[in-house]
C-alpha positions in Angstrom: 20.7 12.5 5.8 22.6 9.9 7.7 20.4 9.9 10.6 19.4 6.8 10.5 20.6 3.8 13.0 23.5 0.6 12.0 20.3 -1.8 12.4 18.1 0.0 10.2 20.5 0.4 7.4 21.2 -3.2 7.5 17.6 -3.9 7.8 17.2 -1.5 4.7 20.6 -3.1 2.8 19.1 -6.6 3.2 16.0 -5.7 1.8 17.7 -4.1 -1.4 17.7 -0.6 -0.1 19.4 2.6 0.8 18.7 5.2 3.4 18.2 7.7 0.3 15.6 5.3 -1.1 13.2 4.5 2.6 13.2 8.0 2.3 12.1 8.3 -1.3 9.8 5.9 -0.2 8.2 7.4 2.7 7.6 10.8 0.5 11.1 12.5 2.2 13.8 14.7 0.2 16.7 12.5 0.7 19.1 15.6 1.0 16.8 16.6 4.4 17.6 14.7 7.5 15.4 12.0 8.0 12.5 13.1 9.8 11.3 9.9 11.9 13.7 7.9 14.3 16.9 6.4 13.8 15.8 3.1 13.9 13.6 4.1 10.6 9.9 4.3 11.7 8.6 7.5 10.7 7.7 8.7 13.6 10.4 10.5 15.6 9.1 9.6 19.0 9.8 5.6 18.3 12.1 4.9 20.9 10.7 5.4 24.1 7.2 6.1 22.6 5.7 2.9 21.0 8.2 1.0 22.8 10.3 0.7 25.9 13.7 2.2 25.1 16.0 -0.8 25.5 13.6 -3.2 23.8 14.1 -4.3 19.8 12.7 -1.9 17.8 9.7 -3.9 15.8 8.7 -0.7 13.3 11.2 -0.8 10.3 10.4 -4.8 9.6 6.4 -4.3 9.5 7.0 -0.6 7.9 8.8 -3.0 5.0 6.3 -5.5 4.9 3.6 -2.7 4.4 5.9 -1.0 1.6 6.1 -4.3 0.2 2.1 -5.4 0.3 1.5 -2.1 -1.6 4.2 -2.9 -4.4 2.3 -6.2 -4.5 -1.3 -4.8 -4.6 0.1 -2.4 -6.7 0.7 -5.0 -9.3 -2.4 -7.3 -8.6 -4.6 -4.2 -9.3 -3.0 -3.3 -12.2 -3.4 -6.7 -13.6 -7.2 -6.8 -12.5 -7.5 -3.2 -14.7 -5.8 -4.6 -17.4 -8.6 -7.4 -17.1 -11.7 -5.1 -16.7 -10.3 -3.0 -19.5 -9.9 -5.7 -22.1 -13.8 -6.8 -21.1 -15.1 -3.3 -21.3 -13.5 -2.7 -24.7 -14.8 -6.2 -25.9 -17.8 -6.9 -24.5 -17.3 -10.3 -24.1 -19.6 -11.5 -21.2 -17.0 -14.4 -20.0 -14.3 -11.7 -19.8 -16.2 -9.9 -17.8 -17.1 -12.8 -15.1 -13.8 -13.4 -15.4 -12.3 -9.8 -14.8 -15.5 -9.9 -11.9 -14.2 -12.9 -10.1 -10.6 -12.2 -9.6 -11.5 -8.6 -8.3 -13.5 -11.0 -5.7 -10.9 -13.3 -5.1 -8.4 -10.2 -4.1 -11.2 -8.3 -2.2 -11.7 -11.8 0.1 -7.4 -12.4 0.6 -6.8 -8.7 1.2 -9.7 -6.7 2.2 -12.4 -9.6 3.8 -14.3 -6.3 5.8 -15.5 -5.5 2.7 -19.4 -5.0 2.1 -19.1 -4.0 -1.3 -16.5 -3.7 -4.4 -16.0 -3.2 -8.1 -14.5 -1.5 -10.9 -15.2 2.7 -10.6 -14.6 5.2 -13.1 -11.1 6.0 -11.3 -9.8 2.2 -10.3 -11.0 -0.2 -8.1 -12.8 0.5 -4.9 -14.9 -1.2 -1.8 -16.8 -0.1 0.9 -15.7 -1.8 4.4 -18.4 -2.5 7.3 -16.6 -1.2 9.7 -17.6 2.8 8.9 -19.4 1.8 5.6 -16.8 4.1 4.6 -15.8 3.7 0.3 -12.2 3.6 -0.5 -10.0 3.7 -3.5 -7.8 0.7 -3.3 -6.0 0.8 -6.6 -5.7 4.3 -9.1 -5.6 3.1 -12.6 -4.1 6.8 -13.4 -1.2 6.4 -11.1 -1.0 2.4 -11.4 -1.1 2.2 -8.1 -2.2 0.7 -5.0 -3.7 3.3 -2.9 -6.0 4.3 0.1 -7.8 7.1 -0.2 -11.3 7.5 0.6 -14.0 8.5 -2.3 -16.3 11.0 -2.0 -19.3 10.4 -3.1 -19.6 6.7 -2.7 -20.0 5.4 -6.0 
């Protein structure tokens, strides 16, 4: 480790983090050298590649904000299971518009390309309109905000 830039451990330290936790946090053994670019984007042809090499590097700051929307979702969906759950196991009717409308209100702030959503045997899922494509957006195993597609479409 250690590979990574002055400017991107600062960026990392002001957000509350370490070089050993980005890479925790981009799926990397923090006792391997960091696989991406010093300036902390994942993708070691940064520099020079998405950008010119004496311009600011733009990648860590929206890498962050992306970590940070997932923790977020990450939460939100949890909350929204908790809600389905609780009107599943009662069968009350006004918990389940209720569980039904915040899932709607989240689907419209975060994922407005959606043609579809709802509660699926594995979390919570939609199908966007660009490749009517059906994704898992939050795993109620893992508690977790996630993006992986489903297969069949429920």
């Amino acid at each position: 480790m250690g590979t990574l830039n002055p400017d991107a451990l600062s960026e990392l330290e002001f957000h509350g983090w370490t070089e050993t936790d980005w890479c925790r946090l981009n799926g990397q053994d923090p006792a391997e050298p960091w696989p991406g670019d010093a300036c902390g984007c994942q993708d070691d042809r940064c520099i020079g590649h998405h950008h010119d090499a004496a311009a600011e590097c733009g990648c860590l700051p929206a890498l962050i904000d992306d970590v940070r929307r997932m923790e977020y979702l990450s939460k939100l969906g949890q909350s929204l299971w908790e809600a389905h759950r609780e009107a599943e196991d009662s069968g009350s009717a006004t918990l389940r518009e209720r569980a039904d409308r915040q899932l709607a209100d989240m689907i419209v702030d975060y994922y407005p390309a959606a043609t579809w959503h709802g509660f699926v045997d594995r979390g919570i899922a939609y199908r966007n309109q660009y490749n009517d494509s059906t994704w898992l957006i939050y795993d109620a195993e893992r508690q977790q905000a996630t993006s992986e597609r489903l297969h069949p479409a429920p």
